[in-house]
N, C-alpha and C positions, 0 to 999 in steps of 0.2 A: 462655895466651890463644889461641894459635892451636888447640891441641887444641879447644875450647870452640868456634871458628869451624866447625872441619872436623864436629864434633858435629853442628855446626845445620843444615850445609850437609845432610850425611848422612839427617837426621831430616829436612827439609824433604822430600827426593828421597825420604823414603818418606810422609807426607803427600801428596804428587804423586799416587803411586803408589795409593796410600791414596782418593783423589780421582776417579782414573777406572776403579779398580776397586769399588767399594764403592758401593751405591744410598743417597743419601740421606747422603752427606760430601763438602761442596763448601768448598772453599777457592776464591773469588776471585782472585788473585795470587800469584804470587811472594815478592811482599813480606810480605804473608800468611802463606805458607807458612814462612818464614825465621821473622818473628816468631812465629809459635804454636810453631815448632821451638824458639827460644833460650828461648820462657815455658814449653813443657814440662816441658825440661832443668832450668828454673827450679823449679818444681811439683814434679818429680820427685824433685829437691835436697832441698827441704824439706816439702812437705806431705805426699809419699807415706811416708816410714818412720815417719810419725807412725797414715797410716792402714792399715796393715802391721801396725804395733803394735796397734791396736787392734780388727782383723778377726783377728789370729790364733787366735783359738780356731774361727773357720767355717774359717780358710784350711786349719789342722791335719785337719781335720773331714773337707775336701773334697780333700784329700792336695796342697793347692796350688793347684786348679782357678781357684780365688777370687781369687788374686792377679791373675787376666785381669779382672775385674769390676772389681777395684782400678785397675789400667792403663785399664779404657776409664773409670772415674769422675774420672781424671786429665787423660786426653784433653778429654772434656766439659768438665772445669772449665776449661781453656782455650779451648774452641770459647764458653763463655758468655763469657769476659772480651774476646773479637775478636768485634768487628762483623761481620767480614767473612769468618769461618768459621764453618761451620754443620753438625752430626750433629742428624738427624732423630728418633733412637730409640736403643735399647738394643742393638740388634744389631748396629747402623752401628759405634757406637763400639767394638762389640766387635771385630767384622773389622777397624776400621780401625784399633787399635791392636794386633792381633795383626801388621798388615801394615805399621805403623810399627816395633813391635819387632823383627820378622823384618829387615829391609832395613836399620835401625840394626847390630844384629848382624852383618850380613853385609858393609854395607860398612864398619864400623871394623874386621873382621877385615881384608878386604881392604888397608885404610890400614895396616895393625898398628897399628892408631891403643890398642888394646886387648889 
């Protein structure tokens, strides 16, 4: 359980990040931020190796490239399910889940959470 907290906290702080680097990805809140973090996690859990699995013949294609398209189609599907998060376009979600992944990555290295 705590892993799973220190996760959201982590993914939130790059949603943040995400937020005032990025044109056109606004998160409202804190509050916000936490929860689109723990729904990600969620999404990520279960809807992404489903859509992993069924892009791998373009992901093989594109030597992996595709799997970033897959991450910001995951991003989006949670910016649609919160009111109060918002990606404008296709390339918003692309940076801003390149720069959710990055900072995920970086700070559970940090934690050794990983």
């Amino acid at each position: 359980m705590m892993g799973f907290i220190l996760r959201a906290v982590v993914g939130a702080l790059g949603l943040w990040l995400a937020t005032t680097m990025v044109p056109g990805f606004l998160i409202k809140d804190a509050t916000t931020a936490l929860l689109a973090s723990a729904l990600l996690g969620l999404v990520n859990l279960v809807i992404r190796p489903i859509a992993v699995i069924l892009t791998l013949p373009i992901t093989l294609v594109t030597l992996g490239l595709f799997l970033w398209v897959v991450n910001a189609a995951m991003l989006a599907l949670v910016a649609k399910l919160l009111p109060s998060f918002y990606i404008s376009d296709f390339w918003s979600a692309i940076w801003g889940s390149m720069i959710v992944s990055f900072i995920s990555w970086l700070g559970l290295k940090l934690i050794k959470l990983d």
